[in-house]
C-alpha positions, 0 to 999 in steps of 0.5 A: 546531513541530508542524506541521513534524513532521506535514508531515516525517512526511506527506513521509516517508510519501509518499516510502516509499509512492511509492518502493513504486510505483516512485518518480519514475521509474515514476510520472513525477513527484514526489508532495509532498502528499496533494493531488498523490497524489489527482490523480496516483490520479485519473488513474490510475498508470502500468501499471508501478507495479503491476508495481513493487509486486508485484515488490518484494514480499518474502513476499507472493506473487501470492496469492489474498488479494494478489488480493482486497487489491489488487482486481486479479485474477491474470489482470488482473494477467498482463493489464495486464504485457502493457499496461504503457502502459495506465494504471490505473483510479482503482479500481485505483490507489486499491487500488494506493495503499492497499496500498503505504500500508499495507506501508509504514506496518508496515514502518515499525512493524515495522522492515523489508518483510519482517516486514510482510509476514509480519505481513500473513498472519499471524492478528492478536491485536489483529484478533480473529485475523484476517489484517491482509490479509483485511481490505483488501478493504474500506474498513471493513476497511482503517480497522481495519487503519489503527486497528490500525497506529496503535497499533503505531506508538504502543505500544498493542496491545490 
């Protein structure tokens, strides 16, 4: 029984994280396990699936720290609308990947995108005062922000 709930759990979690990217339709296939997102990433994401992301951002504009969470500078980004063929990078995918990971796991805590989002730039308590999205720009910094949301998600703000 508990291996359905974390299976139904992973499914649910795919699904927001892929409907963020575009879905089925932009990233031209359905993503059912974790196995398949890892391919689908090392080949990389259809240019479109940025662009996807980004314009589905509530709050978050294409700021610096946007920038600097997502790896993709705004002249790259600018860049990659007028090639929208060209696939991602693996890098460019996985920080893609990982950011539509993260706003989909505080939208699910918080209760809606936008209320993610503001949490995003907004000093964090529990973070020692630091914006949630300043620290995605490393992989140390993305399992403190990933910590922090497992907690929420559980109750446990301190």
């Amino acid at each position: 029984m508990v291996a359905l709930m974390d299976s139904d759990l992973e499914g649910t979690r795919l699904r927001r994280v892929t409907d963020l990217l575009g879905g089925p339709h932009v990233l031209k296939r359905m993503v059912r396990s974790p196995l398949e997102a890892h391919e689908m990433l090392a080949e990389g994401l259809p240019g479109p699936a940025l662009n996807h992301l980004v314009d589905s951002l509530q709050v978050l504009g294409r700021t610096p720290s946007l920038e600097k969470a997502m790896g993709i500078s705004l002249r790259t980004f600018q860049r990659r609308r007028e090639t929208p063929a060209k696939p991602l990078s693996q890098e460019q995918s996985g920080r893609a990947w990982k950011f539509a990971e993260i706003l989909a796991r505080a939208s699910a805590a918080l209760g809606n995108q936008a209320d993610a989002e503001r949490w995003l730039e907004q000093p964090a308590m529990g973070l020692e005062q630091r914006r949630p999205i300043d620290l995605l720009s490393t992989p140390a910094g993305l399992d403190i922000v990933e910590d922090f949301l497992t907690r929420l998600e559980y109750g446990v703000y301190a």
